[in-house]
C-alpha positions in Angstrom: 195.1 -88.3 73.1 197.2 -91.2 74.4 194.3 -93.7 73.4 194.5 -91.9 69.4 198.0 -92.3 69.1 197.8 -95.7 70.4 195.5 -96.5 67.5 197.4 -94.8 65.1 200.5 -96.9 65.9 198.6 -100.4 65.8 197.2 -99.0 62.6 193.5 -99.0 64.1 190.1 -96.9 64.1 187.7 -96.0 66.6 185.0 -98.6 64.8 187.9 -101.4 65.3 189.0 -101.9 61.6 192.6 -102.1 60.7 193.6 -99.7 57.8 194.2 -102.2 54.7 192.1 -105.0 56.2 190.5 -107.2 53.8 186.4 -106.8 54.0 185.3 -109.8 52.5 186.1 -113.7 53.1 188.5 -116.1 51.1 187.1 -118.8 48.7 186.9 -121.9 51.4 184.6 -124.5 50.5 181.9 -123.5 52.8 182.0 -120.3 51.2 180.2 -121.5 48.5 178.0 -123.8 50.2 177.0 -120.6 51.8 176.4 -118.5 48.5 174.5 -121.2 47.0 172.1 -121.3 50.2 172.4 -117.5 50.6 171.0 -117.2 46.6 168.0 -120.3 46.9 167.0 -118.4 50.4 166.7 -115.1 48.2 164.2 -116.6 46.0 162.4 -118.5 48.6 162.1 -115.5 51.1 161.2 -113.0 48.5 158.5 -115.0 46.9 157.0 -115.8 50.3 156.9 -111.9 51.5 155.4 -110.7 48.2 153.0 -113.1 48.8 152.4 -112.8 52.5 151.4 -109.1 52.5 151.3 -106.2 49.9 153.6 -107.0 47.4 154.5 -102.9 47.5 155.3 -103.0 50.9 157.1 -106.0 50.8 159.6 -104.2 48.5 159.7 -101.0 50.6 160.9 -103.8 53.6 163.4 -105.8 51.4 165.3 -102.4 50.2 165.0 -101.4 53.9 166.6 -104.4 54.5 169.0 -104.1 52.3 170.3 -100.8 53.2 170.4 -101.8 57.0 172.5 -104.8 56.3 174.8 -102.5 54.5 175.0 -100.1 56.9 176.0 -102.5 59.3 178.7 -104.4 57.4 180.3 -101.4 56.3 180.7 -100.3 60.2 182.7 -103.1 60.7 185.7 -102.0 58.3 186.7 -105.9 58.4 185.4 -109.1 57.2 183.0 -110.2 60.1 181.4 -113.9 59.2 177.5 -112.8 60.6 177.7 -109.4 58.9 178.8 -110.4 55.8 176.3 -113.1 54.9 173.7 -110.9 56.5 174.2 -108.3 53.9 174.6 -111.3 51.0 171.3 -112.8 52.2 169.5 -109.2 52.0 171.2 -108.7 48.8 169.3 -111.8 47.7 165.9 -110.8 48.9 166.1 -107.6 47.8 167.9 -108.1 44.3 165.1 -110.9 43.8 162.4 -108.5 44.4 164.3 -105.6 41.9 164.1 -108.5 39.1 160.5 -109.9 39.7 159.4 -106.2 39.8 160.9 -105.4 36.6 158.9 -108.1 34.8 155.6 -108.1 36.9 155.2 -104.5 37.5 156.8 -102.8 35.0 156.2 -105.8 32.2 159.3 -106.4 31.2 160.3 -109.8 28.9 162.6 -112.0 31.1 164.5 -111.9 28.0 164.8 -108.6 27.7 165.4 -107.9 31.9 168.2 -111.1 31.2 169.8 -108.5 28.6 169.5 -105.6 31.0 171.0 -106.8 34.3 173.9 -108.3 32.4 174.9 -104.7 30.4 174.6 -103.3 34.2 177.0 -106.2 35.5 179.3 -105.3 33.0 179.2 -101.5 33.3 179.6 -102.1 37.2 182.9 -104.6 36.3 184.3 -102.1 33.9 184.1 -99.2 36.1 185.4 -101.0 39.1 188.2 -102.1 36.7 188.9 -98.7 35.5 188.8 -97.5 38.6 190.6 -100.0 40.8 192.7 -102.0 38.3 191.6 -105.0 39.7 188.3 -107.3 40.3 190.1 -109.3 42.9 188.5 -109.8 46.0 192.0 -110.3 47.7 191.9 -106.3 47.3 188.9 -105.3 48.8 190.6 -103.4 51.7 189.0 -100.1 51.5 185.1 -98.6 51.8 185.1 -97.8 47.7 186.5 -101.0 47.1 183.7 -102.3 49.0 180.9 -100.5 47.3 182.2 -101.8 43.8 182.0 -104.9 45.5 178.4 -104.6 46.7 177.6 -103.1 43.5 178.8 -106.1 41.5 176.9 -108.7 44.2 173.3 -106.9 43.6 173.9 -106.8 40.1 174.7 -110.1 40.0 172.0 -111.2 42.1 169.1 -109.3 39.8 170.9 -111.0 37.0 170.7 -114.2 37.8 167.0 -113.9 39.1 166.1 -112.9 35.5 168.7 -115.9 33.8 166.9 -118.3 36.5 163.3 -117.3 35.1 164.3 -117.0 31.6 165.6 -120.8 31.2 162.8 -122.0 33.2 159.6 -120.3 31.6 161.0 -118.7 28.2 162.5 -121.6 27.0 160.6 -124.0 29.3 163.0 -126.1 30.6 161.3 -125.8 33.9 162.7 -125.4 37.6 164.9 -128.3 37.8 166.1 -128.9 34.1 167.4 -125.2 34.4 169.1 -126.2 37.7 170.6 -129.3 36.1 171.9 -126.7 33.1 173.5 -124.2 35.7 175.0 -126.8 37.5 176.9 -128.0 34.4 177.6 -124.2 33.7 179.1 -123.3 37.0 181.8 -126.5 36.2 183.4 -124.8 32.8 185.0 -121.7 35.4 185.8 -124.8 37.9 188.1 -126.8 35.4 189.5 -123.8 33.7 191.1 -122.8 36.7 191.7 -126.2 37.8 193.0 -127.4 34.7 193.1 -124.7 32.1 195.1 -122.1 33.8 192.5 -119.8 33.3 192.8 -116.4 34.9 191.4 -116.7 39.0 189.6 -113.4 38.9 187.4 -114.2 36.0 186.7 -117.9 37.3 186.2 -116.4 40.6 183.4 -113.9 39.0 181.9 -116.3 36.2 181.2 -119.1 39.1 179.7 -116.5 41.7 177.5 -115.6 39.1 175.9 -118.5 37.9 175.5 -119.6 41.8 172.5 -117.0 41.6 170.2 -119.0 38.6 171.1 -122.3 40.0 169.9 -121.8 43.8 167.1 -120.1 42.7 166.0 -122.5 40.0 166.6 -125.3 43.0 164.5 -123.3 45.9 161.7 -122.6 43.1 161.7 -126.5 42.3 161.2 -127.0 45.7 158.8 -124.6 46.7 156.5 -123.7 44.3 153.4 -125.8 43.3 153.4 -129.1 41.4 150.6 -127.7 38.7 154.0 -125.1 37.4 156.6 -128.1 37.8 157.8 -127.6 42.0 157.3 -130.2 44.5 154.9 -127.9 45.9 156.9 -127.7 49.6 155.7 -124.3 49.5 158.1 -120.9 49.9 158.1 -120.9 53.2 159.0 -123.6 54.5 161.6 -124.1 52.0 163.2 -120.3 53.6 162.8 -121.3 57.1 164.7 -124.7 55.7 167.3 -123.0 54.1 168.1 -120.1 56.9 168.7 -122.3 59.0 171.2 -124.4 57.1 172.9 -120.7 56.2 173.0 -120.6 60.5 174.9 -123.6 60.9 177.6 -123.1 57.7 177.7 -119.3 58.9 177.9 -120.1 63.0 181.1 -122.7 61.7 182.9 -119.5 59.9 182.6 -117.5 62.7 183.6 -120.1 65.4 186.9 -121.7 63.1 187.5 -118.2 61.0 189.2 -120.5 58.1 187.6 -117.4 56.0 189.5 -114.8 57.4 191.7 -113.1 54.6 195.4 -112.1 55.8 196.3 -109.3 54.5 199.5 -109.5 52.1 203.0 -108.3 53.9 205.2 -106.6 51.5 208.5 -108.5 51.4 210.9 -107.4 53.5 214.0 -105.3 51.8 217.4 -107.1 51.5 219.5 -105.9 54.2 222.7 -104.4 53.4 226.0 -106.6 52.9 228.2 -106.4 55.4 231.6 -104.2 54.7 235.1 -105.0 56.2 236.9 -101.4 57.2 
């Protein structure tokens, strides 16, 4: 009993979350060096796998995947560097495989799965909107919060999977032309908040999403064949390359924390003026 109403005073749970701390990291530099890796492995590790063994069961192990990772970071209650980009790297396995299976399995246009994952994006932002009254990931301090959150990251990911393969072999600009496009893209959302004033949130979103087309369109340059317009450095090798990048940037969060969000203190209320009796 003494050990509960300790915790209750420091504002703590049994799992070691704090009540209103923030779940997800703050926009550092390395944070999207990170998403950029985290969204070229996805591609690169999810092409390899469905290759490697039966495509089917690779599928059943990526959602497995998934739903561990999830598991796991929503346990923590906190931001945690190693579980966060754990779940954002399963996210990208998985959310690659849930695109390529919508087009090879089921036969669905890239245009047409391109058209699909966006309406879902939006449902999930409008609902979270309507829900929450904010997209901001400076208010992600609470496990519903949290799901909108994952919500938006898979859709995103499926999304941009489909985008990624729609540039490159419906319009055949190829792996690397495509890249070149997205990187130009993911620059207007840059200098509108740099420059424009344009609102954070909706910069914050428009650049996380087009992150997803251009790693993938850069770890399918790399890795697949030359006869299809790659280098031909295989999938692979191009995964193991890029985990082990994701490692080092992921091993640097954890060590300096420069992610860590603070939660917001509320100001403090004027104290009374002093009265002469």
């Amino acid at each position: 009993m003494t050990s509960i109403a300790r915790q209750a005073r420091s504002g703590s749970t049994a799992t070691g979350a704090l009540h209103g701390a923030l779940r997800v990291p703050g926009i550092v530099i390395a944070f999207w060096i990170a998403k950029g890796l985290s969204t070229a492995l996805g591609e690169g590790a999810s092409d390899y796998l469905v290759q490697a063994m039966v495509p089917q069961l690779a599928v059943v192990l990526g959602f497995a995947a998934f739903l561990v990772a999830l598991v796991i970071q929503f346990r923590q209650g906190r931001y945690q560097a190693w579980t966060y980009w754990f779940a954002v790297a399963m996210v990208g396995i998985f959310g690659t495989m849930a695109a390529d299976v919508l087009h090879v399995a089921v036969g669905v246009s890239y245009t047409l799965s391109s058209a699909l994952y966006t309406v879902l994006l939006l449902a999930v932002f409008w609902l979270w909107r309507r829900t929450e009254g904010t997209l901001s990931i400076h208010s992600i301090d609470s496990p519903r919060r949290e799901a909108f959150y994952w919500a938006t990251v898979v859709a995103t990911f499926a999304m941009g999977t489909a985008l990624g393969d729609f540039t490159a072999f419906t319009l055949h600009l190829g792996y690397f032309t495509s890249a070149a496009l997205f990187a130009v893209l993911i620059l207007v959302p840059a200098a509108g908040y740099r420059w424009l004033r344009w609102n954070p949130v909706f910069c914050f979103w428009a650049a996380y999403v087009v992150t997803r087309p251009l790693g993938a369109s850069i770890a399918d340059g790399l890795g697949k064949p030359r006869a299809v317009g790659g280098l031909g450095l295989g999938d692979g090798p191009v995964a193991l390359v890029l985990l082990a990048l994701i490692v080092l940037v992921v091993s640097y969060l954890a060590v300096t924390k420069v992610d860590v969000q603070r939660p917001h203190k509320p100001a403090a209320a004027p104290e009374p003026a002093a009265t002469h009796v």
